[in-house]
C-alpha positions as CSV (number, residue, x, y, z in Angstrom):
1,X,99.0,70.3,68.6
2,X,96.3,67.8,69.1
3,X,97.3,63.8,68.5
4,X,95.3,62.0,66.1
5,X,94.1,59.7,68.9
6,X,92.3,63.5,70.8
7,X,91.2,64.2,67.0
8,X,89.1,61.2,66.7
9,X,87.8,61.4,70.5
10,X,87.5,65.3,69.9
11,X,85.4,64.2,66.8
12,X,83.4,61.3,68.2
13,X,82.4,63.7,71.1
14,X,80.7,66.2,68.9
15,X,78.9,63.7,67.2
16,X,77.7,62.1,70.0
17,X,76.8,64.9,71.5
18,X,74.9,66.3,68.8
19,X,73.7,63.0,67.3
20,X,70.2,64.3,67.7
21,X,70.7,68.2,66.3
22,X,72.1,66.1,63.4
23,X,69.5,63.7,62.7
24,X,66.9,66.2,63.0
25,X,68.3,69.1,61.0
26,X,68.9,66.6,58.5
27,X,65.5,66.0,58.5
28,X,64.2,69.3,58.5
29,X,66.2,69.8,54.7
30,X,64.5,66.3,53.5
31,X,61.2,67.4,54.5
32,X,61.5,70.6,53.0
33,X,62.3,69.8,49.9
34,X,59.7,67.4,50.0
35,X,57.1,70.8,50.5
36,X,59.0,72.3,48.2
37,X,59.7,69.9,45.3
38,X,57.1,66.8,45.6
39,X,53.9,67.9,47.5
40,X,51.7,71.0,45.4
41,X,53.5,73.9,46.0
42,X,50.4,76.2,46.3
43,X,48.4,78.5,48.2
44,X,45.4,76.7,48.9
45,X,45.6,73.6,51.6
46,X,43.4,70.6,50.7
47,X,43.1,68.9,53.9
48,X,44.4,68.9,57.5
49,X,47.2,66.9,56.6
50,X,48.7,68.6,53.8
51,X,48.8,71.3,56.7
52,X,50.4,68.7,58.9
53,X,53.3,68.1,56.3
54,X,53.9,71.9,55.2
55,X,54.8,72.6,59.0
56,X,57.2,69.6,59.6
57,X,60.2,70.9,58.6
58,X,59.9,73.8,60.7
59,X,59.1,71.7,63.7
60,X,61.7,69.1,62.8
61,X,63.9,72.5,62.7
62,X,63.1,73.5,66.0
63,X,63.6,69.9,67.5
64,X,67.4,70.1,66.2
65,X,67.9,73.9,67.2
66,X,66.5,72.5,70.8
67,X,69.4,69.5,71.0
68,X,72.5,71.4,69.8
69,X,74.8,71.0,71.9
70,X,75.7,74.6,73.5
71,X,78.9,73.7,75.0
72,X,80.2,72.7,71.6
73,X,78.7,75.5,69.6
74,X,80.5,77.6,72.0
75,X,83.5,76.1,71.3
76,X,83.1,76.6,67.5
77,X,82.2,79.6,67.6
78,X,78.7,79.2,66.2
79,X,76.9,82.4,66.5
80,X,79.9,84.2,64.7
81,X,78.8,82.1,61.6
82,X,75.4,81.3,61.7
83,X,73.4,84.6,62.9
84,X,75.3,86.3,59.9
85,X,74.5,83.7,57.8
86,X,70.8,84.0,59.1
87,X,70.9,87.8,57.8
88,X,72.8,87.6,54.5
89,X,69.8,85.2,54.1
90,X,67.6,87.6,54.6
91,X,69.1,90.6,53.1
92,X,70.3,88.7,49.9
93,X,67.5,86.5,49.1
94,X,64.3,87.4,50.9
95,X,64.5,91.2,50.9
96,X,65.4,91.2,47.1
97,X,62.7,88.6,46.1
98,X,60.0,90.3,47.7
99,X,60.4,93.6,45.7
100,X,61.1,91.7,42.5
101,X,57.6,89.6,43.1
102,X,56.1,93.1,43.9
103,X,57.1,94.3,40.8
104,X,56.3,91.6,38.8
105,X,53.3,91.9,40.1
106,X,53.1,95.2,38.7
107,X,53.8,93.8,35.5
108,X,50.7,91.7,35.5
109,X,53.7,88.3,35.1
110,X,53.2,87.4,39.0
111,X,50.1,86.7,40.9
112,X,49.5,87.5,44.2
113,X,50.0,83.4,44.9
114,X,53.8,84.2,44.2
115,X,54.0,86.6,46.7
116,X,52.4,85.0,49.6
117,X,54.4,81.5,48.7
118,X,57.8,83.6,48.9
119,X,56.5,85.2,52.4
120,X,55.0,81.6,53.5
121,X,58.8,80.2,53.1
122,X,59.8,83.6,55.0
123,X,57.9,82.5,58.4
124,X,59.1,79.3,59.1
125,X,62.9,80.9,58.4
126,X,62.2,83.4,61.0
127,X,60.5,81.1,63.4
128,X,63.7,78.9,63.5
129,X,66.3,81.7,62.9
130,X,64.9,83.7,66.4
131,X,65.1,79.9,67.9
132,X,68.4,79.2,66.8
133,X,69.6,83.0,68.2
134,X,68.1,82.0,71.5
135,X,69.8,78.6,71.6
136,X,73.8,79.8,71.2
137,X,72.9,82.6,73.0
138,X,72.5,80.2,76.0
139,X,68.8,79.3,76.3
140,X,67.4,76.2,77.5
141,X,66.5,73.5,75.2
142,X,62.8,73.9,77.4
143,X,62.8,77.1,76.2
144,X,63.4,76.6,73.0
145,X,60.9,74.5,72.4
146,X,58.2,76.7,74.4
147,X,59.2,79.7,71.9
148,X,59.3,77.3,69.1
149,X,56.0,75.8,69.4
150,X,54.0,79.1,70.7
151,X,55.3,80.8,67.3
152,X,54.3,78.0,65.5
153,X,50.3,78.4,66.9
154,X,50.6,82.1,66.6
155,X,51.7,81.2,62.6
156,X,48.6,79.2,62.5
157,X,46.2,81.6,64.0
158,X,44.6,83.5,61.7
159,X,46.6,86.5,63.7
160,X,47.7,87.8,60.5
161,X,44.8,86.9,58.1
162,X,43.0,89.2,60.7
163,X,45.2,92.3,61.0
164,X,45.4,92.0,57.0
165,X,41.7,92.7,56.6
166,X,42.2,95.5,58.7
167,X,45.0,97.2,56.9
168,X,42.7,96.2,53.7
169,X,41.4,99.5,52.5
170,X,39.1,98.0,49.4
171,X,37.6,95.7,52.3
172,X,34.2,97.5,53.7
173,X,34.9,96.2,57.6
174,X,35.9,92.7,58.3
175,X,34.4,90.1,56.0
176,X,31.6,87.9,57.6
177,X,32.5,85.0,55.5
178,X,36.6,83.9,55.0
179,X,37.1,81.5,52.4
180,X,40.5,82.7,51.7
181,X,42.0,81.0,55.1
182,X,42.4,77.5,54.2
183,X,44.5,76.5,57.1
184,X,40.9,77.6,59.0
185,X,38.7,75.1,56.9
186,X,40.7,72.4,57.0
187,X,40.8,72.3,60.7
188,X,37.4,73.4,61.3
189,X,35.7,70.7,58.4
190,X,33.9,74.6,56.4
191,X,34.7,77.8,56.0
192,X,35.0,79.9,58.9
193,X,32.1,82.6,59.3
194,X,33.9,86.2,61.3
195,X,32.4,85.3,64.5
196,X,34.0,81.4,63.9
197,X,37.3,83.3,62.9
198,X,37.5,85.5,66.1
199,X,37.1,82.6,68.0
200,X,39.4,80.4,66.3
201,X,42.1,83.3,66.9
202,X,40.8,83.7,70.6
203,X,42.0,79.7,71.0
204,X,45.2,80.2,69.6
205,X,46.6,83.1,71.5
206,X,45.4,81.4,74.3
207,X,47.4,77.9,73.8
208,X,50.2,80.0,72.2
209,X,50.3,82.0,75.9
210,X,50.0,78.6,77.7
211,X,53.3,77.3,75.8
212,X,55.2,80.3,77.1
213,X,53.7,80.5,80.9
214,X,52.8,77.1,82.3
215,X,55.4,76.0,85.3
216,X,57.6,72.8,84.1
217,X,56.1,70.8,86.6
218,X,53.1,70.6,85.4
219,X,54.3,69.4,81.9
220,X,56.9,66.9,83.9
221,X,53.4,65.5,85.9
222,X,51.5,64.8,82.3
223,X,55.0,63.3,81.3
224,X,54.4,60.8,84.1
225,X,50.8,60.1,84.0
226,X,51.5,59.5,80.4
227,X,54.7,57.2,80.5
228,X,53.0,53.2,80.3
229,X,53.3,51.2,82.9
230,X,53.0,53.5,85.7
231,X,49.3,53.2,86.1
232,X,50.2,49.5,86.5
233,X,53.4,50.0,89.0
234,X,51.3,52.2,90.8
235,X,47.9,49.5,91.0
C-alpha cells in the first residue's frame, strides 16, 4: 500500500502536472454555460463578437484536451472512461433529442431554430470528443491543436450551409443571395452574395488545410519573430 506521505506527492503530481487541462476545462464549462444560460441562446448572430464568445468554450476545450497530461491519463486509465462516456452522450442524449425535435416539429410545437440549436451544441461536442480520442490515444499536444483549430475553420466555413442547399430539393439551384448565414455577415460587414459565399468557403478550406500541413518550423520561426525583445537583442 501507498504511505500517506506518496499519496499526497502522488496527488500534488497530477495536479501539477495537469494544472493547465484543469484550469482550462474548467473554463470551457464556465463559458458554456455562459452561451448557454446568459448570452441569447438563438440562431441568428448579431455581430462578430457574439460569434467570438459562442466558440470559446470549444476552443478553451481544445486548449485543455491539448495539456492533459498523457502519462497520467494512462495511468488512470482514461480512455476506459471517457470515450464511453463520449458515446453514452451521444447515444442517450443527442440521438434521442434529435428525433424528438424532428417530431415536434412535425407537430407544428418546434421550429426549425430548435433543431439547428440542438445540432449547433452537437458540433462543438464532436470537435472536442475526436480531440480528446486523439489525445489518450497518444497524439501530440501539436497535433491536437492543429486538428482542433482546422475543425474549428471548417465549422465556420459555410462547408455545410453549402452542401445543405444542395441536398435542398424546394431550392431551384444554389441561392444568389444567403441571408440565412449569419456567421458569413458578421465577418464579412453584409450578406454574402453565392459568388461571396464560394469564396468565403474557398478561404476556409484553405487555412483549415494550412493548420493540418505547414512544417513546425515554420510556426516555431513566427514564434520567434513574435516574442518582444528579440528585435531589440538582435539590433
Amino acid at each position: 500500500m501507498l504511505s500517506s506521505s506518496s499519496t499526497r506527492q502522488s496527488a500534488s503530481s497530477f495536479w501539477r502536472d495537469n494544472r493547465v487541462a484543469l484550469l482550462m476545462g474548467a473554463l470551457a464549462v464556465a463559458l458554456a454555460a455562459m452561451v448557454r444560460f446568459v448570452i441569447p441562446y438563438e440562431r441568428e448572430i448579431t455581430s462578430a463578437w457574439m460569434l467570438l464568445a459562442k466558440l470559446t468554450p470549444q476552443i478553451a476545450a481544445c486548449f485543455a484536451v491539448a495539456w492533459l497530461d498523457v502519462a497520467w491519463a494512462r495511468r488512470l486509465r482514461l480512455h476506459l472512461v471517457a470515450l464511453p462516456a463520449i458515446f453514452l452522450a451521444f447515444l442517450l442524449y443527442f440521438v434521442p433529442k434529435t428525433f424528438m425535435t424532428a417530431l415536434d416539429m412535425v407537430d407544428k410545437s418546434a421550429a426549425f431554430e430548435d433543431l439547428y440549436l440542438h445540432v449547433v451544441v452537437f458540433v462543438p461536442f464532436l470537435i472536442v470528443a475526436l480531440a480528446l480520442s486523439y489525445r489518450l490515444g497518444g497524439g501530440s499536444r501539436e497535433g491536437v491543436l492543429r486538428i482542433g483549430a482546422a475543425m474549428t475553420i471548417l465549422q465556420m466555413s459555410g462547408l455545410e450551409d453549402l452542401v445543405a442547399v444542395l441536398m435542398n430539393r424546394r431550392l431551384d439551384g444554389v441561392p444568389e443571395v444567403w441571408d440565412w448565414a449569419h456567421h458569413m455577415t458578421v465577418r464579412l460587414g453584409h450578406v454574402a452574395t453565392r459568388n461571396e459565399a464560394y469564396a468565403f468557403i474557398a478561404v476556409h478550406v484553405v487555412l483549415a488545410v494550412l493548420a493540418l500541413a505547414l512544417p513546425r518550423r515554420l510556426f516555431t520561426a513566427l514564434g520567434r519573430r513574435l516574442r518582444p525583445g528579440r528585435a531589440r537583442s538582435e539590433g
